[in-house]
C-alpha positions in Angstrom: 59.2 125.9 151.2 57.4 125.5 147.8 54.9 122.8 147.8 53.3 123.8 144.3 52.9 125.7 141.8 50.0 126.4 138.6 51.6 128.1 135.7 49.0 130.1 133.6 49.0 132.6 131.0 47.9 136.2 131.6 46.0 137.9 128.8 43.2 140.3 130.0 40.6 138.2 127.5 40.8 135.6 130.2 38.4 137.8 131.9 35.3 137.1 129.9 34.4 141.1 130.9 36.9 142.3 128.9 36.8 139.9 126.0 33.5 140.4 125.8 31.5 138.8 122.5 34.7 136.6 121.9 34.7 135.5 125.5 33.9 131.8 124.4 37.2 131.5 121.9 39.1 131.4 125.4 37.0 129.0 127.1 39.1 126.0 127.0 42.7 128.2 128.3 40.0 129.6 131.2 39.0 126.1 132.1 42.7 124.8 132.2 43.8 127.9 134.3 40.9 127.0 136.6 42.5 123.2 136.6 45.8 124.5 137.8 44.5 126.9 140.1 42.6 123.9 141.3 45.4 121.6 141.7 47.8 124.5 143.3 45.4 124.9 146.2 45.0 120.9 146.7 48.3 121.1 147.5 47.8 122.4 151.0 49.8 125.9 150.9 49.2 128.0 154.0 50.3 131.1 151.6 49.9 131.7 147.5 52.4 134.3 146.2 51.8 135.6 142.6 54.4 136.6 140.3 54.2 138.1 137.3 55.5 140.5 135.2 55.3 144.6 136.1 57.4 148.1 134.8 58.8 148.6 138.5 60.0 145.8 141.1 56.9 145.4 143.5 56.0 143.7 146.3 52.5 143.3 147.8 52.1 142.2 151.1 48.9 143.7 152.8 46.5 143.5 150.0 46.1 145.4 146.5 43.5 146.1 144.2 43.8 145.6 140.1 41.2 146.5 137.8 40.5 146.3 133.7 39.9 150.3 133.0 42.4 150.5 130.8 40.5 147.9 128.6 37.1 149.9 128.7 35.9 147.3 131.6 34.2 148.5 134.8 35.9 145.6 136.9 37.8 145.5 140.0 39.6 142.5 141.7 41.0 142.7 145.1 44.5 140.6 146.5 44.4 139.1 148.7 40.7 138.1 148.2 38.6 139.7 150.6 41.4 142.1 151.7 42.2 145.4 152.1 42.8 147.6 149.1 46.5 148.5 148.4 48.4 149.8 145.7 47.4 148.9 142.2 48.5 145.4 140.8 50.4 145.3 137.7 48.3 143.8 134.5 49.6 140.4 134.7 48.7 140.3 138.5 45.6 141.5 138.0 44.8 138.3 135.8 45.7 136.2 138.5 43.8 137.9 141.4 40.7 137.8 138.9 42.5 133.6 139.0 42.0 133.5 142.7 38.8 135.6 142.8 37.3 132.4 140.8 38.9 129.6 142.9 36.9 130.8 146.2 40.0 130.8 147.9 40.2 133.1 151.2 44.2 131.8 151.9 46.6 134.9 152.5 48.3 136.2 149.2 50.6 138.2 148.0 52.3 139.6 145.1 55.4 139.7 143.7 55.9 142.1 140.2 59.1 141.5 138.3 60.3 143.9 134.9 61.1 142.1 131.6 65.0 143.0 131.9 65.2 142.0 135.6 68.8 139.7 135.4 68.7 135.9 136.0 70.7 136.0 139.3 68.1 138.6 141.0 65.2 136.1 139.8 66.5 133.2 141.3 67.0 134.5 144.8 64.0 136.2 145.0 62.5 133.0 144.4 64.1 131.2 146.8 63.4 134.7 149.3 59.7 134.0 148.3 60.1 129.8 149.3 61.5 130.3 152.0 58.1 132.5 154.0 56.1 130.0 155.0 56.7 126.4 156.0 54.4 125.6 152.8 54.0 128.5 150.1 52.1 128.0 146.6 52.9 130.2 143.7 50.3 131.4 141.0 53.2 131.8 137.8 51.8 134.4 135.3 53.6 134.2 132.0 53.2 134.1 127.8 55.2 132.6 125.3 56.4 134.4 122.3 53.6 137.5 120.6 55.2 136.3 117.2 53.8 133.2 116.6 51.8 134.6 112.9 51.7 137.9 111.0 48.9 139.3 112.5 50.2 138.8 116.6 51.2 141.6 118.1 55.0 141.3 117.3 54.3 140.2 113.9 56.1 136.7 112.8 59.4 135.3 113.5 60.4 132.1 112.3 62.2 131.2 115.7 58.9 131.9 117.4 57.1 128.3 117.1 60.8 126.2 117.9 61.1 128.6 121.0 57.7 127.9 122.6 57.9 124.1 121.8 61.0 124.2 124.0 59.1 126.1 126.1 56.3 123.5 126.4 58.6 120.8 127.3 60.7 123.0 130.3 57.1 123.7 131.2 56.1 120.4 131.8 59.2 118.7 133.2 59.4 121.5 135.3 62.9 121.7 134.2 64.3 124.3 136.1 67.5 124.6 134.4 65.9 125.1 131.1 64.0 127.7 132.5 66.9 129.5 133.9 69.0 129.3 130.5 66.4 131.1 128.7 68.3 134.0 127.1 66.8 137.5 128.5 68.2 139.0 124.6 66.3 136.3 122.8 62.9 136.4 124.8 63.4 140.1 124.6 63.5 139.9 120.5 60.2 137.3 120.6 58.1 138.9 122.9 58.0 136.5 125.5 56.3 138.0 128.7 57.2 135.0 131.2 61.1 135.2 131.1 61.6 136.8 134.3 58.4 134.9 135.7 59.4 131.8 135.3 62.9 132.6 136.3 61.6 133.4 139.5 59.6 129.8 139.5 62.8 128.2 139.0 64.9 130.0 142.2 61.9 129.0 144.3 62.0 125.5 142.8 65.0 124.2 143.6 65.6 121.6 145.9 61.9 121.0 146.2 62.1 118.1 144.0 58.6 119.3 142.4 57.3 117.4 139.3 55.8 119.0 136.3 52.5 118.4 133.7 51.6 120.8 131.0 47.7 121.1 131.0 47.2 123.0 128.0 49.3 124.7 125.3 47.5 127.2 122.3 48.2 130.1 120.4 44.8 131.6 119.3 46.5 135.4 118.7 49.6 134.3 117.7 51.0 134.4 121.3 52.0 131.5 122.8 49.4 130.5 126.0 50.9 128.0 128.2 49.0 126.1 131.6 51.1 123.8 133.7 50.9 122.3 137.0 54.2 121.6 139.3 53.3 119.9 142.6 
């Protein structure tokens, strides 16, 4: 059963390696991810699963290794922490085993990788699959808003951008599972919104759990949306 979850964002400049001299611009999303993370183990899980996005379906079960080569950074981070090495984690997982890495945490993990175009109905019973392996499971959400927030993000601007992640924000923080299901795979697709299938996957576990939501931080330094919520 789902007992918690922390819902962060998953840009490799959280790792201060790999941002480097403007490591400090991302203090104040590092310290909220480290909040959540916080809170999500607080909670008592026996077992953390991360999801988050990847090209291929993936699971990871008996450990796995991501690392920041592809962004010039000699840095390696290990799931579960202290494990095994296993196959290589997906960028977005990597963020959140560098997440864990920080906590301290030695509870079992895994992994869960999702692609963009993955359709609602497989998202929502692989979250309830991923519920339903441990009397008390936590899950580590990796997920951004829209990349078109301003001209100079990666998917340059669209108006519909900065009305999209304040909805966003709001299904975030009610952890409002039905909003979060209704998002439309087409639209997110067109905005550049890397936490569709993510969150999707959130709100399959969620249901039924009667889990309550608070959004910790909301910002959108690169014009991408960056959003931290808690659901316990």
């Amino acid at each position: 059963m789902l007992v918690a979850a922390a819902l962060c964002p998953c840009p490799p400049l959280l790792v201060p390696e790999v941002a480097s001299g403007a490591a400090a611009e991302l203090d104040g999303l590092r310290a909220a991810c480290a909040d959540a993370v916080a809170e999500l183990l607080a909670a008592g899980p026996e077992l953390l699963v991360l999801v988050g996005g990847g090209p291929q379906a993936q699971v990871w079960t008996e450990g796995g290794i991501g690392s920041f080569h592809r962004f010039g950074v000699d840095r390696v981070v290990r799931l579960p922490v202290g494990g095994v090495e296993g196959p290589e984690l997906s960028p977005a997982l990597s963020v959140g085993a560098w997440l864990l890495e920080q906590s301290g945490t030695e509870l079992p993990a895994h992994a869960c990788a999702v692609p963009a175009d993955t359709p609602v109905e497989r998202l929502v019973g692989l979250g309830e699959g991923l519920a339903a392996l441990a009397d008390r499971v936590g899950l580590l959400v990796l997920g951004d808003g829209s990349a078109c927030r301003t001209v100079k993000a990666p998917g340059y601007l669209d108006e519909r951008a900065e009305e999209f992640d304040a909805g966003l924000a709001r299904a975030l923080g009610a952890a409002d599972t039905e909003a979060l299901l209704g998002l439309d795979a087409e639209l997110c697709r067109e905005l550049q919104v890397a936490g569709r299938a993510p969150w999707q996957v959130l709100a399959g576990a969620a249901r039924g759990a009667g889990l309550g939501g608070r959004l910790g931080h909301q910002e959108a330094p690169y014009g991408v949306g960056y959003f931290v919520a808690s659901w316990s």
